[in-house]
Structure formats: C-alpha cells, structure tokens
C-alpha positions in Angstrom: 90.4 -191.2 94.4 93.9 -193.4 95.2 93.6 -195.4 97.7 95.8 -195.6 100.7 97.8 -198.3 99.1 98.2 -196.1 96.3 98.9 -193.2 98.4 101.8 -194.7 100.4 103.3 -196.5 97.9 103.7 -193.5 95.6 105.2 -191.4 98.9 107.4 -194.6 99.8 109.0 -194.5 95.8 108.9 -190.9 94.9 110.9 -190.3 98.1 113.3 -193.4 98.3 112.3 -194.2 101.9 112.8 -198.2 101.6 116.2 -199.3 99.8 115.1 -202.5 98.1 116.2 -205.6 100.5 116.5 -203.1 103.7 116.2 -204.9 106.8 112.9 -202.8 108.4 112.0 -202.5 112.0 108.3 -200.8 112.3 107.2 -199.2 115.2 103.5 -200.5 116.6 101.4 -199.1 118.9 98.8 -200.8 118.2 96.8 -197.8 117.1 94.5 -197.0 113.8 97.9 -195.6 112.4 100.6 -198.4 113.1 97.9 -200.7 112.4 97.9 -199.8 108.8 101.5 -199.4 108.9 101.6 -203.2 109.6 99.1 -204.2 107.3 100.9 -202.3 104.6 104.2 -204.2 105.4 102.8 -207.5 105.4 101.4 -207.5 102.3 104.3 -205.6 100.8 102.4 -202.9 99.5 105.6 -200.2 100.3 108.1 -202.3 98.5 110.6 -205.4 99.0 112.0 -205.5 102.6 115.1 -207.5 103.2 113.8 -208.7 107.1 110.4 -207.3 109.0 110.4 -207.0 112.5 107.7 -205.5 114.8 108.4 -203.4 117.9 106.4 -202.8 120.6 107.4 -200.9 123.9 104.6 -200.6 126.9 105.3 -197.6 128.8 103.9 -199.4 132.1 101.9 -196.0 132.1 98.3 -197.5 131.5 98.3 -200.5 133.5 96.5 -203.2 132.4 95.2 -201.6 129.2 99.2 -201.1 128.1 99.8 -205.0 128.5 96.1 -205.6 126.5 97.8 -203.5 123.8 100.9 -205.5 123.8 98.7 -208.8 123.3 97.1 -207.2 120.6 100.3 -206.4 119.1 101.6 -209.5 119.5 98.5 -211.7 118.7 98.4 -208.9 115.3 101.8 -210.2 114.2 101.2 -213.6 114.4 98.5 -214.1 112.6 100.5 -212.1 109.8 103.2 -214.3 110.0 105.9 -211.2 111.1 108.2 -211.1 114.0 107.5 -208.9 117.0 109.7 -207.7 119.8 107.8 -206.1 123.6 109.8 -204.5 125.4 108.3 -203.1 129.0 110.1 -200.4 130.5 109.2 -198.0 133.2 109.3 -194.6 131.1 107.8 -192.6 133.9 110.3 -193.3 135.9 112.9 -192.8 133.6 111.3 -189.4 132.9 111.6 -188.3 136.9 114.9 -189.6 136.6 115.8 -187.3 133.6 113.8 -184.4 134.1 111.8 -185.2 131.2 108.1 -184.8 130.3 106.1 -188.5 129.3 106.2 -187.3 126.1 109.7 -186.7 124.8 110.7 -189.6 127.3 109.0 -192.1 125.4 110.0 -191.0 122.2 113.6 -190.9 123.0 113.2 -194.6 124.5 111.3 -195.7 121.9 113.9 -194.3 119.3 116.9 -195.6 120.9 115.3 -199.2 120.8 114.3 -199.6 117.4 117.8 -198.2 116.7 119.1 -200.7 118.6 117.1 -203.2 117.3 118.1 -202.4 113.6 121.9 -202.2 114.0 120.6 -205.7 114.6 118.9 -206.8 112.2 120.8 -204.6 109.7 124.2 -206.6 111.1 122.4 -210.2 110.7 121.5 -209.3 107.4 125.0 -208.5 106.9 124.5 -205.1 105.0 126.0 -201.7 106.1 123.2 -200.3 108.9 122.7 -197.7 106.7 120.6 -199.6 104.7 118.4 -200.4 107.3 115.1 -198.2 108.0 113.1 -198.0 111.1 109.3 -197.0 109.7 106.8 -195.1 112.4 102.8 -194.5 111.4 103.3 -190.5 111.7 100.3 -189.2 109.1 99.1 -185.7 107.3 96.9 -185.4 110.3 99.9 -185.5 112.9 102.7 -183.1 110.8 99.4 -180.5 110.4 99.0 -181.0 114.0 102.6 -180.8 115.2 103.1 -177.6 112.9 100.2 -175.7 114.6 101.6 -176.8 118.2 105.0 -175.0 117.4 103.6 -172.4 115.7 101.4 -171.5 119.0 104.3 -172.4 121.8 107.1 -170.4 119.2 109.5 -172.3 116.7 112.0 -171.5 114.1 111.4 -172.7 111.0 113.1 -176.1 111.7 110.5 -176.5 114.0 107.6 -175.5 111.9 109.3 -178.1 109.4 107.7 -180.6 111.1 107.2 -184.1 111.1 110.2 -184.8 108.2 109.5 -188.0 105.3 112.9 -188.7 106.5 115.6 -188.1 109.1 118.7 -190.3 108.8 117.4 -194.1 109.3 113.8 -192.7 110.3 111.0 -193.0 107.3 107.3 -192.1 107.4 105.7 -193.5 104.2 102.4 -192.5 105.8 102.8 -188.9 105.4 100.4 -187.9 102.8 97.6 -190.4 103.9 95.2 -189.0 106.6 94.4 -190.4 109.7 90.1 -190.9 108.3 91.2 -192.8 105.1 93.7 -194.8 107.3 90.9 -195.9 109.9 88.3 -196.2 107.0 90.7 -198.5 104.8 91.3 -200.7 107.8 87.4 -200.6 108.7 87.2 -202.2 104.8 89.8 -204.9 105.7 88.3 -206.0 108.9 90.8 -205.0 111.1 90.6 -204.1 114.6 92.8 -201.6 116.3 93.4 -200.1 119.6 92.5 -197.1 121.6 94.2 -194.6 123.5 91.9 -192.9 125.7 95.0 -190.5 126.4 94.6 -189.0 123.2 91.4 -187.5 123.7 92.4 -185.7 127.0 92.6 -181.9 126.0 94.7 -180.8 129.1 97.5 -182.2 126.3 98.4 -179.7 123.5 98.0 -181.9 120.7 94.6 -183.3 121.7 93.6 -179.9 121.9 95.0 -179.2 118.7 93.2 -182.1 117.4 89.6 -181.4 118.7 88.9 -177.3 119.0 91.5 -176.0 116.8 91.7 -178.1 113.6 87.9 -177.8 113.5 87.3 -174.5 113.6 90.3 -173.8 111.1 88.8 -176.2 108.8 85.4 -174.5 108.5 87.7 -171.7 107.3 89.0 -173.2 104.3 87.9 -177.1 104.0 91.2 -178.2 102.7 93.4 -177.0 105.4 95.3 -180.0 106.0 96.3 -179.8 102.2 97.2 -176.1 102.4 99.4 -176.8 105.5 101.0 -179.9 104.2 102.3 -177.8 101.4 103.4 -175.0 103.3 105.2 -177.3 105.3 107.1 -178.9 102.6 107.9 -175.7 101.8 109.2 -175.2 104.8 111.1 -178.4 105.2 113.0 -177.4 101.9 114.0 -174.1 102.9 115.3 -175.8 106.2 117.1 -178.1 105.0 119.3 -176.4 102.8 119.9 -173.7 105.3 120.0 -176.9 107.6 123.1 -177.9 104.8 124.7 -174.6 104.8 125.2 -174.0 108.3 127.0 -177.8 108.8 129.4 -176.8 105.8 129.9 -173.4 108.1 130.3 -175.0 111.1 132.9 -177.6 110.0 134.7 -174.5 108.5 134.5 -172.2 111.0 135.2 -174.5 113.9 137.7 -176.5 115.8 136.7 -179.6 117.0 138.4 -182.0 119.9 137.4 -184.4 122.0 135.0 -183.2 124.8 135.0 -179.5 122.9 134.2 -177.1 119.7 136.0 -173.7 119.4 134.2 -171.5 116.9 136.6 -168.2 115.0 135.3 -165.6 116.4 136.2 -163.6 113.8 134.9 -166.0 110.8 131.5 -166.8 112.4 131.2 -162.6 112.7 130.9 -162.7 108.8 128.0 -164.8 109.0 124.5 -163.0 109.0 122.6 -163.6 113.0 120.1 -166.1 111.6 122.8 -168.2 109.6 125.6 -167.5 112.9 122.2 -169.1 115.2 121.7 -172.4 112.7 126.0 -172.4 112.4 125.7 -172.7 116.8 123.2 -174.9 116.8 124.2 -177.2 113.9 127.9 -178.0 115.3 127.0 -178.3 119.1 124.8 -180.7 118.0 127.3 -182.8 116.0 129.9 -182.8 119.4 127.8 -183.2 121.6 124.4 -184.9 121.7 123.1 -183.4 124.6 123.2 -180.0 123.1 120.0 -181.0 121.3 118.3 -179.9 124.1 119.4 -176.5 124.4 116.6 -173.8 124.1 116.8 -170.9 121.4 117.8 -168.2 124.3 121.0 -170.6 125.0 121.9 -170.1 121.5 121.0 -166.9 121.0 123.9 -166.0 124.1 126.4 -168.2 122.3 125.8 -165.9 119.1 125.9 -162.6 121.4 129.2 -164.2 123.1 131.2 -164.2 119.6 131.8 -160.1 120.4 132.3 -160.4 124.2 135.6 -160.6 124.9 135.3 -161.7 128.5 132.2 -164.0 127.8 131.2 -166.9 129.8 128.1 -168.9 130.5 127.6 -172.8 131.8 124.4 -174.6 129.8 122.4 -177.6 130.1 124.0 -181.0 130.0 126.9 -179.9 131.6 128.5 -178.0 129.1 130.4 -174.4 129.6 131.0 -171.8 126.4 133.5 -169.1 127.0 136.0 -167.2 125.1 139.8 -167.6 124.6 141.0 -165.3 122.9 140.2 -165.5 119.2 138.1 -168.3 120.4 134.7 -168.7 122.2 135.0 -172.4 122.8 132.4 -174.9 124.3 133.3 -177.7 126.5 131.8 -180.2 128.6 132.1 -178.9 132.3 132.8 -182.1 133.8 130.0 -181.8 136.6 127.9 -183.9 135.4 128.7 -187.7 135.5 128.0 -189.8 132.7 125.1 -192.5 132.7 123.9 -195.7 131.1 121.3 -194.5 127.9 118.3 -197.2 128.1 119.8 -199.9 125.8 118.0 -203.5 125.0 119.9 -206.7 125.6 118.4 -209.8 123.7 118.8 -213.0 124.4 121.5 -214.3 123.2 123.0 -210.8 122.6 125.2 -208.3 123.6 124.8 -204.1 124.1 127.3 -201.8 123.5 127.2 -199.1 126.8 129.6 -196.9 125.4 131.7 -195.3 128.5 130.3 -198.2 130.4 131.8 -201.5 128.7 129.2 -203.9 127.4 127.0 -206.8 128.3 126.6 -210.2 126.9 123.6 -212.1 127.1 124.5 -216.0 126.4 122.3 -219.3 127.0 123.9 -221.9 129.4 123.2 -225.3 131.0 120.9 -224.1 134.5 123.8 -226.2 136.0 126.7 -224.3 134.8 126.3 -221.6 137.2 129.1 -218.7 137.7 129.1 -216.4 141.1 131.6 -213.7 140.5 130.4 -209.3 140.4 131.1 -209.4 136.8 129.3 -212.5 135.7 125.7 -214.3 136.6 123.5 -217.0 135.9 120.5 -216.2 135.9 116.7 -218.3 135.4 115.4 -217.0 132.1 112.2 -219.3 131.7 110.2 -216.8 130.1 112.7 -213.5 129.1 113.3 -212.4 125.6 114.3 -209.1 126.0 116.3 -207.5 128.9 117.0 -203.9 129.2 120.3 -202.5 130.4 120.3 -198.5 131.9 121.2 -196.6 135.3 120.5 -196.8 138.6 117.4 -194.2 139.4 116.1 -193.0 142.6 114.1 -195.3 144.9 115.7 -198.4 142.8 115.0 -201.6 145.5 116.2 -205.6 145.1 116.2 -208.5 147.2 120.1 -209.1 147.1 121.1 -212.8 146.0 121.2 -214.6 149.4 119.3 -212.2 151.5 115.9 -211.5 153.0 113.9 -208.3 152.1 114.9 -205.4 150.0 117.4 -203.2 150.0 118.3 -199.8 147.7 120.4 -200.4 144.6 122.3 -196.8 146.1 122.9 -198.7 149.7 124.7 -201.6 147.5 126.7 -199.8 145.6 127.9 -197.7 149.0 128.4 -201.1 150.3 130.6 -202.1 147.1 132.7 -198.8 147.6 132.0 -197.7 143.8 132.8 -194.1 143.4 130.1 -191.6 143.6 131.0 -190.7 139.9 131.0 -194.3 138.8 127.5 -195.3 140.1 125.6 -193.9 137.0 128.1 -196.0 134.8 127.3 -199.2 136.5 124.8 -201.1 134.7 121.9 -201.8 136.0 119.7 -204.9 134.0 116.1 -204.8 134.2 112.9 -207.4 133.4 110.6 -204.8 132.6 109.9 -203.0 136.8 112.2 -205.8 138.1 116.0 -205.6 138.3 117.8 -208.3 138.2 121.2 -207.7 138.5 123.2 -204.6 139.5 126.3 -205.5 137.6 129.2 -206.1 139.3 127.5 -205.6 142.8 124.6 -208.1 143.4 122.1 -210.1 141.4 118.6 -210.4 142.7 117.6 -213.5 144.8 114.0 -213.7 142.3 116.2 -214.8 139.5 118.2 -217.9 140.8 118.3 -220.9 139.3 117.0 -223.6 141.0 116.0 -227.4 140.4 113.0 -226.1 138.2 114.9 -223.8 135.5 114.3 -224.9 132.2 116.6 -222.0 130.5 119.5 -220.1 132.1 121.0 -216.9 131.1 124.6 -216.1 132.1 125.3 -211.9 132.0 128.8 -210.7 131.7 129.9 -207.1 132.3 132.7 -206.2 130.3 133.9 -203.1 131.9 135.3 -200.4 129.0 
C-alpha cells in the first residue's frame, strides 16, 4: 500500500503543482492535516522549493486555545528549522463588518495573506510571482465532504467540482491522501498536532457531513470516498473546459471598460442558456471581483435581461446591469464606497492598498521621531507583522496625547475626511489594537519613550 509520502509526491509530480525552485508559502493550522503538510515540506518529500515559509493566522475566535495553537505552530517550525509568520486578526469582526459568515471570512483573510505573503517571497527570490505556490492541507476526506455539502444546499457543477488540485497560485498536494492515513502516518512519526473542538460541532454543515452522513453512505458502498473522488474529477474536467469556453465567449462577446462590461445582446442570444449563464458569470467575474459573490438567481436575471429591451436590475457589490440598446451593460453603481481589503505590512515593508495609496514600514533610531498625519514613529519592541484595513464599527483608540478613548469615526469627523473617504483611510492594526489611523491620529500605547529598543516609522502614501 503507498504510503503517504508516496501518495503526495506522485499527486504533487503527476499534476505539476510545485515548479522546481518555487518560493512556497504553506498554510498551518496546526491541525492533523497542515501538520503533515509541514512535515512533508521539511523533509522535501513534494519536491525542491526555492524558499519555505509557514503562515499562521489566529482568528482571535477561540481565545486562549487560538494563541496555544499559534505556539504550537511556531514552536513546530522551529524545531524544523522553517520560517513562520502569525498573524492575529479579528475575523469576527471583520465578518460583522462585511456581512460575512466565520467561515468564508477567514478564508478570504487567510487567502489574501498568504498571497500577500508570496508576492513576497516570490519578489525576494527575484522570480516572476507566478512561480510562486501557496500549498493548503485540503485532503480526499474534505473535497468528498465539500461535494456532498453543495450537492445538499444546490450547486452547479462548478460547485460540485469541488476542492480543485489547483487554482491559479493555490496547490493541494494532499488531495488523494485521506485524512486516517494522514493522522496515522504522523502517529508513526511522533508528531503531535492540534485540535479543533469546532469541528466536531454538528450545528455546522460540514461536521454534520463528516459524522452522520459519510457514515451511513459508507456502509452503502465501503469505498465511497474513492467513488466520489472520481466522480468529482470528472466533474472538475467537464468544468473546466466549459469553465475555458465561456472566458473565450465572454472576451468575444463583450465590451469591457473601466468600471463596466457590455455584453451583444444579439451574440450572447446564439449561445445555449447554460453556456449564456457560465459566459455571465465568467466575465463579471474577470471586471469585477466582487461579482464573485453573486448568487445563481442574479445570473440567471442577467441571462433573462439579454431579450428585455427595457431591462434593469441593481446587484450585490454595488453593481447595476441594464440595457442600452444592443447592449445590456453592467456597471458599478457608485453607491458603494470603496474600502481598505485586510492587507499585511511586515516590518520593514511596504503594502500596496490599491485606491488607497500604500504604506511603508521602515526601522529607525527610537530618537528620530516624525509627528506629521501622514507619518509616525512608532515603539515596535515586539511587532513583526502589522495589518493594514478599514475602519469598522465600534473601532476605539486612546489618541496620541490624550486621556481615554475615543471612536476612530469621531476622529475622522474631527479630521473633516469625507464620508466617502473614511473606508479608504487606512487604518493599522497589532492584532485587536490599532495603532494608528493614518493620517488622523496614532495611538498614545505606541509612543516611544526612553525605554524603546526598536522604532517603526509608518508612512501613508496617499494614491
């Protein structure tokens, strides 16, 4: 029987997922599943990386067992002799703040860090960052699992794709190792892991999944998670070149400008309804990010709007499809202002916030101190690892200079920044602490005094 070695190594090759010399940042958890992943990496059993980096991001939603899993992590890492990055960030809030369940929140934080993190690494290694690969723990187990949740809650067959080997710089070499053999191989090495008691809480769909539904389907046929793994890569081919298809169609059929698509209504009517839906979906998508979360029924009114001369309908993320004419064209509506996505800013480093300029992180003398809005000093003693993003409800500082708190949105009233410009004002966090709204106010529990070993001075270049 191949071991998991064998296993991941054959799935890592036979599907390219590690250029040779790519700079690799894997995603730990610290569970059964990253463990491995780590374990694998270190010895190099998937292949040569160029550069390994660890990260780790606590949600802050566990308490004190999410900081015992980032010791682990970190304690994990050193003894292996790789680097590791923690990164604490408040993802419950960010979820309230976004409208977002815990779930996709986290994954979208977690994602836009390790991409961060590689355009890094990829950039120090000085190879194009499409070399790079960020590598997650994902197993047989969990694509079985997330094909039966869509299947029950309703999915296309992009959806019932599932978990993909790879998307873009995204590669799961654990794929066709289950999560037993994973846990058993690590019980043969001696290696610890940790638990998440979350995952055995059935009021969540995949736990459920995991303990009532998987059992009894197994008892029907023994190998189900073989049978479904199959059916999925079937699945997943099918997909993708429909997936293909419909980008050739939508780059055809449709205009593209900045801040809107306009699709030919009478081109897109040649197309057959399910090729006219993946044509939608596949070009809103490439224009405008946010139009990833649009549900089939929005799409399925786009597709119904290509024969309605006087069609119009406003959609999530602020974005508004009507037709012109010979056009049905979709625009951003302009309601919604624009924000600061959670972005990390190491030390020394600098971020890239798109519509909201940039930050740079440098190291200073603690007595070359600068006081202007656009640029602090701050005491880094102990910071790595800052993270930049928006103001969110509730926010609270001590202002430089002052006693007590006060609300970041009180400050920024007080600075006389537009209401539409607030959300595009940085706003620089150590994990649940801010420390300096930029261009406002930095907080009074990061000044440098007699005792700073290391200072920090943050520069807001405003786009």
């Amino acid at each position: 029987m191949p071991s998991v070695r064998d296993i991941a190594r054959a799935t890592t090759q036979s599907r390219s997922l590690l250029p040779a010399g790519a700079p690799v940042i894997a995603m730990v958890s610290g569970g059964a599943d990253s463990v491995a992943l780590l374990r694998l990496l270190a010895a190099g059993d998937l292949g040569e990386v160029g550069s390994l980096s660890i990260l780790h991001v606590n949600h802050m939603l566990r308490g004190a067992d999410a900081d015992t899993d980032a010791t682990f992590v970190t304690d994990l890492c050193a003894h292996l002799g790789v680097a590791c990055s923690v990164v604490r960030f408040d993802v419950a809030a960010y979820a309230r703040e976004h409208s977002l369940n815990l779930e996709d929140a986290g994954r979208r934080v977690r994602y836009r860090f390790a991409e961060e993190a590689l355009d890094a690494a990829c950039s120090a290694a000085r190879v194009h960052r499409e070399v790079g690969r960020i590598m997650t723990a994902h197993n047989r187990d969990d694509r079985v699992e997330t094909f039966l949740m869509r299947a029950i809650t309703g999915a296309g067959a992009g959806g019932l794709s599932s978990i993909p080997y790879q998307r873009d710089r995204i590669v799961r070499p654990l794929l066709d190792c289950d999560r037993a053999a994973l846990r058993e191989w690590l019980g043969e090495l001696g290696q610890e892991w940790r638990e998440d008691e979350t995952n055995t809480d059935t009021t969540r769909l995949r736990a459920l999944v995991r303990a009532e539904i998987i059992p009894v389907a197994e008892r029907i046929n023994p190998a189900v998670r073989t049978a479904l793994s199959r059916a999925v890569d079937l699945l997943a081919d099918d997909d993708a070149l429909l997936s293909r298809m419909a980008h050739e169609f939508g780059r055809t059929f449709a205009d593209t400008a900045e801040g809107r698509i306009a699709f030919d209504r009478e081109l897109m009517g040649t197309l057959e309804r399910a090729m006219a839906r993946r044509t939608v979906r596949s070009a809103l998508i490439a224009q405008f990010p946010e139009a990833s979360r649009l549900e089939t029924s929005h799409v399925e009114a786009i597709v119904d709007g290509l024969s309605d001369d006087i069609f119009a309908r406003d959609l999530p993320g602020s974005l508004r499809a009507e037709t012109e004419y010979d056009k049905l064209v979709v625009s951003r509506s302009g309601d919604e202002p624009l924000s600061v996505a959670p972005s990390l800013l190491r030390i020394p480093g600098t971020v890239d916030l798109g519509s909201a300029g940039r930050i740079v992180a440098e190291i200073v003398a603690p007595q070359d101190i600068v006081g202007t809005p656009d640029s602090v000093t701050i005491a880094a003693d102990s910071i790595e690892t800052l993270v930049v993003d928006s103001v969110r409800t509730g926010d609270r500082m001590q202002p430089f200079g002052m006693r007590g708190s006060r609300k970041l949105s009180d400050l920024l009233i007080d600075a006389k920044v537009p209401r539409r410009e607030r959300l595009l004002t940085p706003v620089v966090r150590d994990a649940e602490r801010i420390v300096w709204l930029a261009g406002v106010r930095m907080s009074e529990e990061y000044r440098v005094t007699g005792t700073t070993t290391r200072a920090v001075r943050l520069t807001w270049e405003r786009a």
